[in-house]
C-alpha positions as CSV (number, residue, x, y, z in Angstrom):
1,X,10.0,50.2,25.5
2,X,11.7,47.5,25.7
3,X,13.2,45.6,22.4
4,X,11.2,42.0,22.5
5,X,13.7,39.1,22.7
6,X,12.8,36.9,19.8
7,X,11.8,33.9,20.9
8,X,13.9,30.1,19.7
9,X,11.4,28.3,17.4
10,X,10.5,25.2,19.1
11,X,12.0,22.1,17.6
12,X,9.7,19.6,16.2
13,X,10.7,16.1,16.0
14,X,9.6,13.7,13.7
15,X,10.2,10.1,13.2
16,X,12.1,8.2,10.6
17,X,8.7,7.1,9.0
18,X,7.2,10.9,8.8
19,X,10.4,11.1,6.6
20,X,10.0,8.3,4.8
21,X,6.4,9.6,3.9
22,X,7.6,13.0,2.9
23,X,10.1,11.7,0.6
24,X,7.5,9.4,-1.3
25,X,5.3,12.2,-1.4
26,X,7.9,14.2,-3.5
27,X,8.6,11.4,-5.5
28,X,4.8,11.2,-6.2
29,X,4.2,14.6,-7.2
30,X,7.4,16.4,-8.3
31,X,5.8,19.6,-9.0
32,X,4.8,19.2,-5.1
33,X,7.1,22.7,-3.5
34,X,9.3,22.6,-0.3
35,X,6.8,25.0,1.4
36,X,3.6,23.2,0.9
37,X,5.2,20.4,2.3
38,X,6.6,21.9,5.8
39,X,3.2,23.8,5.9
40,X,1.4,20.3,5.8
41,X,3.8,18.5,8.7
42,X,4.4,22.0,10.3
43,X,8.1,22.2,9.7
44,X,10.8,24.6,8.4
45,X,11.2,24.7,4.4
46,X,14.9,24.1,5.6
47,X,14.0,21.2,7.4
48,X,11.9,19.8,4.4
49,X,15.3,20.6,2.0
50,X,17.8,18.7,4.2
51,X,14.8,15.5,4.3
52,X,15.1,15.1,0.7
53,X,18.9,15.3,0.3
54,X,18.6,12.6,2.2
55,X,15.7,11.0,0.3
56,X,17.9,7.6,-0.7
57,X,18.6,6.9,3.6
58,X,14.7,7.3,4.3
59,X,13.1,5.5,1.7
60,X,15.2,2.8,2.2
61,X,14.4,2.0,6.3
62,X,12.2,-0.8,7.3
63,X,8.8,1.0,8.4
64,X,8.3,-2.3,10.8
65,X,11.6,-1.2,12.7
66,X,11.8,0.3,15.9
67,X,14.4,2.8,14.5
68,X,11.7,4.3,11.7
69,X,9.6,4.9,14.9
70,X,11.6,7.0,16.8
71,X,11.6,10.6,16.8
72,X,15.6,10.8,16.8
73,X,17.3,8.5,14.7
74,X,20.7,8.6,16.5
75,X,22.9,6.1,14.3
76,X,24.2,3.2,16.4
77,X,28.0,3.8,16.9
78,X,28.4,-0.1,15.2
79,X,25.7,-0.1,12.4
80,X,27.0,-2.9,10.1
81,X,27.4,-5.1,13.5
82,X,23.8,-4.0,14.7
83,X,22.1,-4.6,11.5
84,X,23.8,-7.9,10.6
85,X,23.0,-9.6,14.2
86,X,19.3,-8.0,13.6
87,X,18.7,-10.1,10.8
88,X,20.8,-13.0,12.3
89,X,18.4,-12.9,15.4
90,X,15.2,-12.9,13.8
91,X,16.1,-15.6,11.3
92,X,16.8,-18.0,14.3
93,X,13.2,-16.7,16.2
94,X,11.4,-17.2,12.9
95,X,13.1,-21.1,12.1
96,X,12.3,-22.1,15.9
97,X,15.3,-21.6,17.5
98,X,16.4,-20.5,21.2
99,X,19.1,-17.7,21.7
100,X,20.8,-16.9,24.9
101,X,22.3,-13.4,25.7
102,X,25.8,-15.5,25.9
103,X,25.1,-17.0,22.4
104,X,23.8,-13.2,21.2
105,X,27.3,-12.0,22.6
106,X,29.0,-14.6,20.6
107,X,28.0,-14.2,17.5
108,X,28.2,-10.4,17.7
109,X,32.1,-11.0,18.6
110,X,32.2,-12.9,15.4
111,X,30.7,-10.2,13.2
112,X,32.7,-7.8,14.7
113,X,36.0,-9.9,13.6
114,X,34.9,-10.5,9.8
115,X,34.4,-6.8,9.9
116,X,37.6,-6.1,10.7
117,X,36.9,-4.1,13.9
118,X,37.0,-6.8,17.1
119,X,39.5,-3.9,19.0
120,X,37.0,-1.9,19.2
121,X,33.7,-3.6,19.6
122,X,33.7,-5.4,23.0
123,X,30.0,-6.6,22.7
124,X,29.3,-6.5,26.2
125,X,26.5,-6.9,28.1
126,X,25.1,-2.9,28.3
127,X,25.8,-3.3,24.2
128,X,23.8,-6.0,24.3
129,X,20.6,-4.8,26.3
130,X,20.6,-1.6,24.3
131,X,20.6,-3.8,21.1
132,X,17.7,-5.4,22.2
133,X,16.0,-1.8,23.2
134,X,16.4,-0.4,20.0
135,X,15.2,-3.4,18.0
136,X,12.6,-4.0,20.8
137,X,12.1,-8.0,19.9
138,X,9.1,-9.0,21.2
139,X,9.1,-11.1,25.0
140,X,7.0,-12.2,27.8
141,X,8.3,-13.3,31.2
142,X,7.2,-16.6,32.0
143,X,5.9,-14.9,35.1
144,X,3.4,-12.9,32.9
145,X,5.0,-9.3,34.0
146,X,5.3,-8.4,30.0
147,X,2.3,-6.8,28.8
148,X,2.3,-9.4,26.2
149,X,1.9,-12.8,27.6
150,X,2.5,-15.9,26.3
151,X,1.2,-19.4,27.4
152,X,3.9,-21.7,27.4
153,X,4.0,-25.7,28.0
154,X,6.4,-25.6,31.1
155,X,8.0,-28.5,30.0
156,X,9.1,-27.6,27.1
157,X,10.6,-23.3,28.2
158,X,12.9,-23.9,31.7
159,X,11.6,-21.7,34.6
160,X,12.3,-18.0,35.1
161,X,13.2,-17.7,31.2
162,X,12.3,-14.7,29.0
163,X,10.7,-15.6,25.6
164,X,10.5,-14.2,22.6
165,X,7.9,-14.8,19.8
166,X,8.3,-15.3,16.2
167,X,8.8,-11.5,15.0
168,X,6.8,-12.3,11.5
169,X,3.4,-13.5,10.5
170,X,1.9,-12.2,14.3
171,X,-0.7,-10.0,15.6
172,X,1.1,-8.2,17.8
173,X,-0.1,-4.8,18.6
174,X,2.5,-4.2,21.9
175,X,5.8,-4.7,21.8
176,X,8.5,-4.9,25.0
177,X,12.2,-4.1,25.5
178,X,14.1,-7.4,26.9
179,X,15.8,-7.4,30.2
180,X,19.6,-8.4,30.2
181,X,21.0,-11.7,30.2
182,X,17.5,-13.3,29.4
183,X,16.9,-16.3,26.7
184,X,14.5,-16.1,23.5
185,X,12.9,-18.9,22.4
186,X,10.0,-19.5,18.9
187,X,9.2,-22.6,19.9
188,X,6.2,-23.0,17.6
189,X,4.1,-25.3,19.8
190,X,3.8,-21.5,21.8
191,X,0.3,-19.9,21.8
192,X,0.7,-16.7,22.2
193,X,-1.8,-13.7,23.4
194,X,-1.9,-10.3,22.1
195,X,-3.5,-7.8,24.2
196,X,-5.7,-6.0,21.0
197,X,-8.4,-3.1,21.8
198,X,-8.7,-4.8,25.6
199,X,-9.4,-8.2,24.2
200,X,-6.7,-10.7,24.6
201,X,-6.6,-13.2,21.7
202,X,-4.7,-16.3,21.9
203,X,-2.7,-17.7,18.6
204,X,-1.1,-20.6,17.5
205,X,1.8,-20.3,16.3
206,X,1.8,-23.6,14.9
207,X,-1.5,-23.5,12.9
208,X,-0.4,-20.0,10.9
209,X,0.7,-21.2,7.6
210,X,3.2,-19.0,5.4
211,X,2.4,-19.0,1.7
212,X,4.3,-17.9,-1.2
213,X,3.3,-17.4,-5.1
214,X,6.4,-18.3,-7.2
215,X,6.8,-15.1,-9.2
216,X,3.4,-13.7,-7.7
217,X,1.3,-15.5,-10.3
218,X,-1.3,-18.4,-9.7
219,X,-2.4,-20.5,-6.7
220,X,-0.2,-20.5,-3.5
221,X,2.5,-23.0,-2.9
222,X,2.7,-23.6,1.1
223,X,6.0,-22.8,2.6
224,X,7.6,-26.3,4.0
225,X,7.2,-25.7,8.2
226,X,9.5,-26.6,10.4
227,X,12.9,-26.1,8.9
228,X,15.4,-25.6,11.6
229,X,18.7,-25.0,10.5
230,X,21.6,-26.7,12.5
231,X,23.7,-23.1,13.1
232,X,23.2,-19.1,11.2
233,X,26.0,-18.3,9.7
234,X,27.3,-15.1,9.3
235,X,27.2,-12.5,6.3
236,X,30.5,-12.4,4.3
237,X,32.0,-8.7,4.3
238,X,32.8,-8.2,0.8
239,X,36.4,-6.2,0.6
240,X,37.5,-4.3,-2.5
241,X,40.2,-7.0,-3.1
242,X,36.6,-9.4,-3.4
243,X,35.1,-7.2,-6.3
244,X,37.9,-7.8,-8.9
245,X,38.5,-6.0,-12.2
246,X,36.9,-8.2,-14.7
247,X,34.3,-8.9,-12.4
248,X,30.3,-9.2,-13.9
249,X,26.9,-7.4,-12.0
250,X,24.1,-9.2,-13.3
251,X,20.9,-7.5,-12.7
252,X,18.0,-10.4,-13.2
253,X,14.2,-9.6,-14.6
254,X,13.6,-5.9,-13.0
255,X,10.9,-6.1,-16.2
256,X,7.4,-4.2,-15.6
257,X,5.6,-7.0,-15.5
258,X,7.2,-9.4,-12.8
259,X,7.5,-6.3,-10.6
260,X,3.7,-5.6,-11.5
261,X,3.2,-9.3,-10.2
262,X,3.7,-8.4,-6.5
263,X,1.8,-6.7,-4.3
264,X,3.1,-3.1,-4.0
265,X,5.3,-2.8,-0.1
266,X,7.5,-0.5,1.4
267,X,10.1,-4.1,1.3
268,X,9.6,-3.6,-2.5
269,X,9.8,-0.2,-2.8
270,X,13.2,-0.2,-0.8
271,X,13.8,-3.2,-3.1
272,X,13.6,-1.0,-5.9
273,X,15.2,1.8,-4.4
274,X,18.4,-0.1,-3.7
275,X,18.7,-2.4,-7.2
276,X,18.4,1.5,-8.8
277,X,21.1,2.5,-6.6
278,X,24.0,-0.3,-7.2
279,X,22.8,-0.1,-11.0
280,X,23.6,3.8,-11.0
281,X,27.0,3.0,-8.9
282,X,27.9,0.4,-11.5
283,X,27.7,2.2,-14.7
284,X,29.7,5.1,-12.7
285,X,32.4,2.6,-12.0
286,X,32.4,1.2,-15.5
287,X,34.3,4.4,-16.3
288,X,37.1,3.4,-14.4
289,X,36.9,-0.1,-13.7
290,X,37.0,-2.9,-15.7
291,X,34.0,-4.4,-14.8
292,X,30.8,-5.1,-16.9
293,X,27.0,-5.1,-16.4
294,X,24.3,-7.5,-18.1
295,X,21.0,-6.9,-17.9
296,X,18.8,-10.1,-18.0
297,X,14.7,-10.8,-18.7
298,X,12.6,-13.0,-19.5
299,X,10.4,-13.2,-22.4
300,X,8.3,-15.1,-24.5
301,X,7.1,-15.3,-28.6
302,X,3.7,-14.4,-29.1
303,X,1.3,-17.7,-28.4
304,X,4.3,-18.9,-25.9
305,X,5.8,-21.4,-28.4
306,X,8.7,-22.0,-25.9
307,X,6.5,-22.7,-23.2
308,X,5.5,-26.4,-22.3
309,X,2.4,-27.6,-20.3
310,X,4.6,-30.2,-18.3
311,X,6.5,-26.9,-16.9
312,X,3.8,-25.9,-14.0
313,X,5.7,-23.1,-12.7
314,X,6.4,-21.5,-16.1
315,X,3.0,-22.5,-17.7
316,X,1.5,-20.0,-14.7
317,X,3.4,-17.2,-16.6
318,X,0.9,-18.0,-20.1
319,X,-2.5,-18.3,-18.4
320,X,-1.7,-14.5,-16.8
321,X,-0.7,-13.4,-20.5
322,X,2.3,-11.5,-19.7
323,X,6.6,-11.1,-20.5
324,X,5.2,-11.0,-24.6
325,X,8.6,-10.0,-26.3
326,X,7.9,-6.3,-27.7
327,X,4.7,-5.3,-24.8
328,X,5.6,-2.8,-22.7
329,X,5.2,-5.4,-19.8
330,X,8.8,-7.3,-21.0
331,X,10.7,-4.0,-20.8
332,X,12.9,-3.3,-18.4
333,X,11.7,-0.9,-15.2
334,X,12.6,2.9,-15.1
335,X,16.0,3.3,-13.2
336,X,16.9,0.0,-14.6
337,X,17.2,0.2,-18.6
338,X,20.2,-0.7,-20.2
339,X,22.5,2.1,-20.7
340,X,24.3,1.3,-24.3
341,X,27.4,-0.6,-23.2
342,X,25.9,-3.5,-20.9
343,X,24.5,-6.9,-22.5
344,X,21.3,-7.9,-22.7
345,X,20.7,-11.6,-22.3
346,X,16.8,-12.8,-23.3
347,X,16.1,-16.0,-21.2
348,X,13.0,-18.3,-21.3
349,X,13.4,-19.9,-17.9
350,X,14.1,-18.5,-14.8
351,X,17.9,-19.6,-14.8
352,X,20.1,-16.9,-16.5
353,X,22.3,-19.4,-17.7
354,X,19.5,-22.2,-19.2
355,X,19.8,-21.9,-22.9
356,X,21.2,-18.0,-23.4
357,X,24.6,-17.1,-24.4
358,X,25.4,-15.4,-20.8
359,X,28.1,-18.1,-20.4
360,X,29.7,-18.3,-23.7
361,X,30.4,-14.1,-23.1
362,X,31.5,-14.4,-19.6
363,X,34.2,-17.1,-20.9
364,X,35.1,-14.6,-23.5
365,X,35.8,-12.1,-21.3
366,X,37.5,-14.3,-18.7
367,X,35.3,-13.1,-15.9
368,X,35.3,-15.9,-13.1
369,X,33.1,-13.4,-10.8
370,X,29.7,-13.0,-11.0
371,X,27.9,-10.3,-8.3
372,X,24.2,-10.9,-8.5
373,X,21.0,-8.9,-7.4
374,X,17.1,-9.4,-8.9
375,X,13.6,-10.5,-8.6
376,X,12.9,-13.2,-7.0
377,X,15.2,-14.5,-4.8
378,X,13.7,-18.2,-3.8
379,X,13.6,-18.8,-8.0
380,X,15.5,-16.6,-10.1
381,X,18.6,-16.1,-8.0
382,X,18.8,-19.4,-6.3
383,X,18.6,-21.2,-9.6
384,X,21.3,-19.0,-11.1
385,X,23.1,-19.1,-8.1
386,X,23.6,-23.1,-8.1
387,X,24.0,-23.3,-12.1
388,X,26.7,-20.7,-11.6
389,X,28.1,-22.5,-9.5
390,X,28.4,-25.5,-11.0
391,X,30.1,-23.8,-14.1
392,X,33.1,-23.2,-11.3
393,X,32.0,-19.1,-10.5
394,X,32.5,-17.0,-8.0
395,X,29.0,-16.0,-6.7
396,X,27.9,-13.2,-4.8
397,X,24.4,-12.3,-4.3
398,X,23.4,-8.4,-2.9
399,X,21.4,-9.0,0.3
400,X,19.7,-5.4,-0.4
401,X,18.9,-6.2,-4.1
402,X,17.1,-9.3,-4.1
403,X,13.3,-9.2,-3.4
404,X,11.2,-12.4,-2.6
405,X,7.2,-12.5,-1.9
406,X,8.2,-14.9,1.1
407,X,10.7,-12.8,3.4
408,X,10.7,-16.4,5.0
409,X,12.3,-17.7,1.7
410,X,14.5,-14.9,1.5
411,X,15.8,-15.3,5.2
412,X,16.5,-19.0,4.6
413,X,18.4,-18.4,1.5
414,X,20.2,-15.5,2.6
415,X,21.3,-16.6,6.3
416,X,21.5,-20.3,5.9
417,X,21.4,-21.7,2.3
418,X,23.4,-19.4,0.5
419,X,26.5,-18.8,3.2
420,X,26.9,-22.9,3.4
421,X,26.9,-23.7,-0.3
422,X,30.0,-21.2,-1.0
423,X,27.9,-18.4,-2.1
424,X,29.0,-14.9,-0.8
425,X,25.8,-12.6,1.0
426,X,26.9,-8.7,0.9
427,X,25.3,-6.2,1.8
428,X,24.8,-2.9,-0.5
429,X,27.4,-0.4,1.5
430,X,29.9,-3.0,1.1
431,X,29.5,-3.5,-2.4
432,X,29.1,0.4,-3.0
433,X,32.8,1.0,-1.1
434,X,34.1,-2.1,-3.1
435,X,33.0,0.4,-6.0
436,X,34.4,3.5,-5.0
437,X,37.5,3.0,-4.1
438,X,40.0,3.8,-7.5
């Protein structure tokens, strides 16, 4: 008889966001084994092993992106290029602005020469439609061939354009790949329609309101509309000549109770997953560079002594009862305690600077360099930025490692605010090579 050929084991794929979800799970449940795991999503134990090497890439995609949906994740051959216009693009959608392919080309030139790599990138116009593929940004024709519509004043869209809507804050359930050389517009006065369950339902983009709770505690605040910035500019590539040796990380409220006061995401949990990261790479760095870390909160006395009912935002902080000095809600988060050589500056406001001694040790230690990253970005880290600043720093803020309730607030700050007023926007890889390298 004849020996049986053993038959290939078929290859299952699975997408970025199965991987995601078997890498929380594990973190969950540590006791949970290899094999129950591939016997619940049907996979090799080997395949399960080589997910959670890799548990730090997966937890830290965007579930909302195209690339956690896909069942390969094929790694664009210019990923600091592709992720830096991503963000560059939707910033403009979400503020209202138009964006030609010729302006999308542009701009991708220009991130391609701060990165040091404008020989090889040649941004042209395949690059470009596959960009938009793979990020799939949602469009209609103004024909209404796009399964998702939009009904535009034709006065103010030309004719024959391709629009996109405003990527956040929309009920989209479909989403479209854009043809070539076509032009996105948010115009807010745009109602658009969203084919959901059969029903088409028509929005107004200009009625949805954006709210944001400063620090997550107490009434909402509406976000100011309309702000339209006069140009994006681009992300600063941070070299290792731009992390120099004296230079100070200064990692701002990661405290149990202010993360506690946001509602738990997967933008927080990648949040969190990145601040642990860069803190873990800078204590590893510490041993051969001479760099130092401070570790900053915010706390108050029993009764809040320090704080004063003509401070709204602050006074929030009091009626919720929490940051008492010595409660286990003003200690620092697991993965961010301070190891025994970094300083640890107490604060009663949320600048760093107000009233603390963080100056008088920088000064000391002639560090002219500050590299920030913390919770939240629209009031921690913009007033620390600007008092910083005005003290004659070097500021650099880690895109990666700041959280905000508002992604609108952090967009703003990040892509417009930040760039223009001389503070410097890295991403984590760069800072993490900056790091590395001896």
């Amino acid at each position: 008889m004849p020996q049986e050929q053993k038959q290939k084991k078929k290859r299952v794929p699975i997408t970025a966001l199965t991987k995601q979800e078997i890498c929380l799970k594990k973190r969950e449940n540590l006791k949970l084994r290899d094999e129950d795991l591939a016997k619940e999503y049907g996979l090799d134990r080997s395949t399960i092993t080589k997910i959670l090497k890799q548990r730090e890439k997966w937890l830290a995609i965007d579930p909302n992106s195209n690339y956690a949906k896909q069942k390969t994740q094929k790694s664009p051959k210019f990923p600091q290029i592709e992720d830096a216009l991503s963000r560059w693009l939707s910033a403009n959608l979400n503020n209202g602005n138009s964006v030609s392919d010729a302006q999308l080309q542009e701009k991708a030139l220009e991130l391609a020469q701060s990165y040091g790599i404008r020989n090889e990138f040649q941004a042209s116009n395949g690059w470009i439609s596959k960009f938009k593929n793979r990020h799939q940004f949602r469009s209609s024709e103004s024909q209404g061939v796009s399964e998702v519509s939009l009904q535009v004043n034709p006065q103010s869209v030309p004719i024959g354009t391709t629009v996109i809507s405003p990527p956040e804050h929309s009920n989209f359930s479909n989403t479209v790949s854009l043809p070539p050389n076509s032009h996105y517009s948010s115009n807010p006065s745009i109602a658009t329609s969203s084919r959901t369950n059969g029903t088409n339902m028509i929005i107004n983009a200009s009625s949805s309101q954006q709210h944001f709770l400063p620090y997550g505690a107490g009434a909402s605040t509406p976000l100011v509309p309309s702000f339209t910035p006069s140009r994006m500019y681009p992300l600063t590539t941070i070299t290792p000549s731009m992390i120099p040796e004296n230079a100070a990380f200064i990692f701002c409220d990661y405290q149990n109770d202010v993360v506690g006061m946001f509602q738990t995401t997967n933008i927080l949990n990648q949040f969190l997953v990145h601040s642990k990261t860069l803190f873990q790479e800078v204590h590893q760095a510490k041993q051969k560079k001479s760099i130092s870390s401070f570790s900053v909160g915010l706390s108050f006395r029993p009764n809040y002594p320090e704080v004063s009912s003509n401070n709204r935002y602050i006074e929030k902080l009091r009626t919720s009862g929490r940051l008492i000095e010595g409660t286990k809600g003003a200690e620092f988060i697991d993965g961010m305690i301070p190891r025994e050589d970094d300083i640890v500056i107490k604060k009663r406001r949320v600048d760093a600077f107000y009233n603390t001694d963080l100056q008088m040790i920088l000064q000391l230690r002639n560090i002219r360099h500050i590299i920030l990253s913390g919770i939240a970005t629209g009031d921690v880290i913009l007033s620390t930025c600007r008092s910083a600043a005005d003290r004659d720093l070097n500021v650099t803020v880690v895109r990666d490692c700041c959280f905000d309730g508002s992604e609108s607030v952090q967009n703003v700050l990040m892509n417009e605010l930040f760039p223009t007023q001389g503070v410097m926007v890295a991403s984590l890889d760069d800072i993490l090579t900056g790091l590395r390298l001896s």
